[in-house]
C-alpha positions in Angstrom: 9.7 -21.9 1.3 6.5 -20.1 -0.3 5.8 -16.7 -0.6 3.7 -15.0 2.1 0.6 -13.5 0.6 2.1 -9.8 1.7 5.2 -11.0 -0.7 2.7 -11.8 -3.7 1.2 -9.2 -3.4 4.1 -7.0 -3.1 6.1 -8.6 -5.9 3.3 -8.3 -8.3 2.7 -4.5 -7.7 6.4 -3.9 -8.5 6.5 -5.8 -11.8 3.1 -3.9 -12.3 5.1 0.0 -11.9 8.5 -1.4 -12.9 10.2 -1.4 -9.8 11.6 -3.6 -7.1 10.3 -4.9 -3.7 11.9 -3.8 -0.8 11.1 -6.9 1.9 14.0 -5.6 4.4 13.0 -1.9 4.7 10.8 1.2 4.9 8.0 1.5 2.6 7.5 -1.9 0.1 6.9 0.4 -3.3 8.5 3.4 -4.2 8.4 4.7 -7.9 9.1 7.9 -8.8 5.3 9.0 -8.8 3.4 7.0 -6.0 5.1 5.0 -2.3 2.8 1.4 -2.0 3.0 -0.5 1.6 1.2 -3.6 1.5 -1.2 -4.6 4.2 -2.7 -8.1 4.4 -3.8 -8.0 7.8 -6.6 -6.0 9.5 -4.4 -5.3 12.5 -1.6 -4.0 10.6 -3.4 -1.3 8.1 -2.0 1.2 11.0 1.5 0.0 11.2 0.8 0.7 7.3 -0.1 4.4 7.2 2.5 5.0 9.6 4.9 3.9 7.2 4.0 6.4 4.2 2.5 9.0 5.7 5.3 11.6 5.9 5.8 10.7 2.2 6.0 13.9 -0.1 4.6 11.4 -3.0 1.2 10.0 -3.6 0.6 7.7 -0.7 -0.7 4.4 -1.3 -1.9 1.2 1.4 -2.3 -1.9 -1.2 -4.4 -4.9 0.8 -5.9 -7.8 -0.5 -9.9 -8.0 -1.1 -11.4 -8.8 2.2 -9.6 -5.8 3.8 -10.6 -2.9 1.5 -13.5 -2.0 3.7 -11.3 -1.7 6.2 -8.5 0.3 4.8 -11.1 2.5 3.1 -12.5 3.2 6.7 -8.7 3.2 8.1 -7.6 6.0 5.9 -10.6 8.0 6.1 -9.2 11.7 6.2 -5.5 11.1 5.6 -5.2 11.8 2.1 -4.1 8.5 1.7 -5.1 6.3 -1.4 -6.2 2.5 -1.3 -5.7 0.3 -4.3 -6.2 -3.5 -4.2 -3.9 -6.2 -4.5 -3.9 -5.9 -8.4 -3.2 -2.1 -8.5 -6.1 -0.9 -9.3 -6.9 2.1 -7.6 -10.2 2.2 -5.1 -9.8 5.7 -3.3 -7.5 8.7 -5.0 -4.7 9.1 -3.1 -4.7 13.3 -2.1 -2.7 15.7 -0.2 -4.4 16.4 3.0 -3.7 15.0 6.5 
């Protein structure tokens, strides 16, 4: 069976910050400094930000490239951060919201 793209992406953002995947539960991508979930559907960007939002830590939505626009416009106000599906960072996570 082959990956999903959510599961590429996921997978290569932990190797990226040294730490595992977590498929089954909660939020993708917790490290010690930053919590990633990964959004590869427009529709789901909310179900996304629902999932880190009450995180204490730097709060990240990862989506692949034809979806930054519309996590940029999704997390407008949050204090939530967007990086692409590489890791590198678009918008600066913050603490409002």
């Amino acid at each position: 069976m082959t990956k999903s793209i959510h599961d590429t992406i996921a997978a290569r953002l932990a190797k990226k910050f040294n730490t595992e995947y977590k498929s089954d539960k909660g939020i993708d991508i917790v490290t010690k400094a930053k919590v990633i979930e990964v959004e590869t559907k427009k529709e789901s960007i909310s179900q996304g930000i629902g999932q880190v939002v009450r995180s204490s830590k730097p709060r990240y939505i990862a989506v692949n490239k034809i979806n930054i626009k519309n996590a940029l416009d999704a997390t407008e106000g949050t204090g939530i951060g967007v990086m692409g599906s590489s890791g590198k960072i678009i918008k600066q996570a913050s603490r409002k919201g």
